[in-house]
DSSP file (Angstrom, degrees, kcal/mol; ACC not computed):
  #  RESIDUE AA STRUCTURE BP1 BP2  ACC     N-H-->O    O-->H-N    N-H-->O    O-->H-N    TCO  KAPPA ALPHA  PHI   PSI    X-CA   Y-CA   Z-CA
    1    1 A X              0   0    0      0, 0.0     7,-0.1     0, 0.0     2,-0.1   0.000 360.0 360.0 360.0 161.7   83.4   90.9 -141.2
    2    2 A X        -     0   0    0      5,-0.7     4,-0.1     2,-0.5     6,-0.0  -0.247 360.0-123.2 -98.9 169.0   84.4   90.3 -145.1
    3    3 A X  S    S+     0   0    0     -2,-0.1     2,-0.2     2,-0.1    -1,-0.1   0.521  95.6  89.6 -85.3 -33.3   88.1   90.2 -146.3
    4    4 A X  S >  S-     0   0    0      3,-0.1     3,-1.2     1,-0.1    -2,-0.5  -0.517  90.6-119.3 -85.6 138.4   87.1   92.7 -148.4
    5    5 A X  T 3  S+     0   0    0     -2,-0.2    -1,-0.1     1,-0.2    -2,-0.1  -0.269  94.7  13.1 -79.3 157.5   87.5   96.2 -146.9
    6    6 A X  T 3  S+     0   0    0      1,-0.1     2,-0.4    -4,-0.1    -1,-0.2   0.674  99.7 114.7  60.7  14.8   84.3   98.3 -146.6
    7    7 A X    <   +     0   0    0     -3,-1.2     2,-1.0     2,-0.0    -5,-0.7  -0.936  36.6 175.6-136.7  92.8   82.1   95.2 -147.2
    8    8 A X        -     0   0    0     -2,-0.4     2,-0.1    -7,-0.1    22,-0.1  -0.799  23.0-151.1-116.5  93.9   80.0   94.1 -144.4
    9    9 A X        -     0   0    0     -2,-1.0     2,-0.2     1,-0.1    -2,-0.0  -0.504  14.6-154.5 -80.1 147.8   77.8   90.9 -146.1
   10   10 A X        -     0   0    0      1,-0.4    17,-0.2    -2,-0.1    16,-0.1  -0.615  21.5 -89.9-143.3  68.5   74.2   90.7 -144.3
   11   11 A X        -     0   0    0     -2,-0.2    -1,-0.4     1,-0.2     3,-0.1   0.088  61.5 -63.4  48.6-172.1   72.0   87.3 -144.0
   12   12 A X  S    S-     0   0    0      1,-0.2    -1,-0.2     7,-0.1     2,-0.1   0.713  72.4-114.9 -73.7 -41.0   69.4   86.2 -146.2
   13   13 A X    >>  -     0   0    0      6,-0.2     4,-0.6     2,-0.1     3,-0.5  -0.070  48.5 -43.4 105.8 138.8   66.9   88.8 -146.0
   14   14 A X  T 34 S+     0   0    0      1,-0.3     2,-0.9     2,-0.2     6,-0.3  -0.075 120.5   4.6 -43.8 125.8   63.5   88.9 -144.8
   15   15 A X  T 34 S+     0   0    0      1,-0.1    -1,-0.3     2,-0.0     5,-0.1  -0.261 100.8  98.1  81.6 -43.5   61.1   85.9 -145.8
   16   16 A X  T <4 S-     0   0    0     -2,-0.9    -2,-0.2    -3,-0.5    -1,-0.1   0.890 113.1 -33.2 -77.5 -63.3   63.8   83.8 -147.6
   17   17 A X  S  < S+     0   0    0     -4,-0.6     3,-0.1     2,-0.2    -3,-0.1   0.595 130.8  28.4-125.6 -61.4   64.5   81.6 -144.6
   18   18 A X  S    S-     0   0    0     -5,-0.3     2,-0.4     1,-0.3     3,-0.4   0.848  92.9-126.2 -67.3 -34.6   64.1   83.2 -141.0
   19   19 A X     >  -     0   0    0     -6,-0.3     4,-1.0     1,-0.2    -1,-0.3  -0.818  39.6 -46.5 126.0 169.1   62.1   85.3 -141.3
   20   20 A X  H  > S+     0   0    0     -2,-0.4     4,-1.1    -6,-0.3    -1,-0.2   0.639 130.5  51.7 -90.4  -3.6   61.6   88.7 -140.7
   21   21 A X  H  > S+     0   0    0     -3,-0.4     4,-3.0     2,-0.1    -2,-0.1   0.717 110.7  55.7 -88.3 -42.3   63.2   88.4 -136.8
   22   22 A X  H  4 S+     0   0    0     -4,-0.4     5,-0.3     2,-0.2    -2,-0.2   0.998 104.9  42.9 -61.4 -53.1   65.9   86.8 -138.5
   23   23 A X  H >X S+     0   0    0     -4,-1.0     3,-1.9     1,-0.2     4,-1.6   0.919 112.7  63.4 -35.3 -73.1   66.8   89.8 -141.3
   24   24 A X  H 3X S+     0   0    0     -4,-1.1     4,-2.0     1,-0.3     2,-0.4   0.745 105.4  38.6 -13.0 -62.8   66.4   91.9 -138.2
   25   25 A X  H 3< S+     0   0    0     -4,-3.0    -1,-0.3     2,-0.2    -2,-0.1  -0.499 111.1  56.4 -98.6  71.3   69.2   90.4 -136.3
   26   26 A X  H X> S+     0   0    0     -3,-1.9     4,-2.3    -2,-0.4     3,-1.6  -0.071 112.6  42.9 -66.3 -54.7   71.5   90.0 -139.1
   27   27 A X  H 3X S+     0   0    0     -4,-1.6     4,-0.5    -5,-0.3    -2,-0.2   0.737 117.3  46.8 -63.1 -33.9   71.2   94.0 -139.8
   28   28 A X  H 3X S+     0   0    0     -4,-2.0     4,-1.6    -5,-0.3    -1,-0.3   0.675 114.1  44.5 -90.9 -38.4   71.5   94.6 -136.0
   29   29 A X  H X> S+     0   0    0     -3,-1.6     4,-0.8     2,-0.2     3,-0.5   0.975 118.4  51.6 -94.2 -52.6   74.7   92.0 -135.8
   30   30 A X  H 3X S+     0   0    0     -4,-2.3     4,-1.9     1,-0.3    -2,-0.2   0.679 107.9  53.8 -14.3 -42.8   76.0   94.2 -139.4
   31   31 A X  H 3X S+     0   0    0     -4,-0.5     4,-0.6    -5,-0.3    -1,-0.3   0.921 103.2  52.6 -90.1 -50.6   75.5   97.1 -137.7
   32   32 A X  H XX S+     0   0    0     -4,-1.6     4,-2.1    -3,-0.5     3,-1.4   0.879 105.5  55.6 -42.0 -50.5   77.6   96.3 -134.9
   33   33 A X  H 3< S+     0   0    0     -4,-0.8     4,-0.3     1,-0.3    -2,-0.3   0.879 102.6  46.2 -83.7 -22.5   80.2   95.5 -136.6
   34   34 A X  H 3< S+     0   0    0     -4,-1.9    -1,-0.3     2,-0.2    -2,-0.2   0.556 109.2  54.5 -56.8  -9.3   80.9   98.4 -138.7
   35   35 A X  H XX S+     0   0    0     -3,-1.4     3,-2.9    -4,-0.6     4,-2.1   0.804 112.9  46.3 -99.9 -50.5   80.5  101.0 -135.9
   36   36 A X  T 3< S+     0   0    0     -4,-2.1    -2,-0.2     1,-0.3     4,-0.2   0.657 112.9  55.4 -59.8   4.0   83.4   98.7 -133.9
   37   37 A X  T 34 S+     0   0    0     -4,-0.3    -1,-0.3    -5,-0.2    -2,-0.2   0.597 123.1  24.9-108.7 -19.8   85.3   98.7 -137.5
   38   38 A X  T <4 S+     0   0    0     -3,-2.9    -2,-0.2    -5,-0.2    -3,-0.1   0.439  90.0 104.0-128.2  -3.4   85.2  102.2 -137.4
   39   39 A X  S  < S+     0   0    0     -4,-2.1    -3,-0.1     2,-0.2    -2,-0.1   0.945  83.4  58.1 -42.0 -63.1   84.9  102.9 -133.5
   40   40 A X              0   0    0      1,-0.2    -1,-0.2    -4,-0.2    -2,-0.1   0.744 360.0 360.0 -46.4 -78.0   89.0  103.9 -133.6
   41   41 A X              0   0    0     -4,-0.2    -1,-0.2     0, 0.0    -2,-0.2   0.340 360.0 360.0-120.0 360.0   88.9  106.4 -135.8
């Protein structure tokens, strides 16, 4: 997670270096954390 509230930064992006498996699991690991950032409430 960012320092900054509401701000969930998310890999490189498809092609740039990994890949598209890579994006994938950045958006997937993103994704996690925002529902567990917001899971309380």
């Amino acid at each position: 997670m960012s320092k900054l509230e509401g701000f969930y930064p998310c890999g490189e992006g498809a092609g740039y270096a990994g890949g598209i498996m890579s994006a994938a699991m950045d958006g997937m690991k993103t994704a996690e954390a925002v529902i567990s950032a917001y899971r309380k409430f």
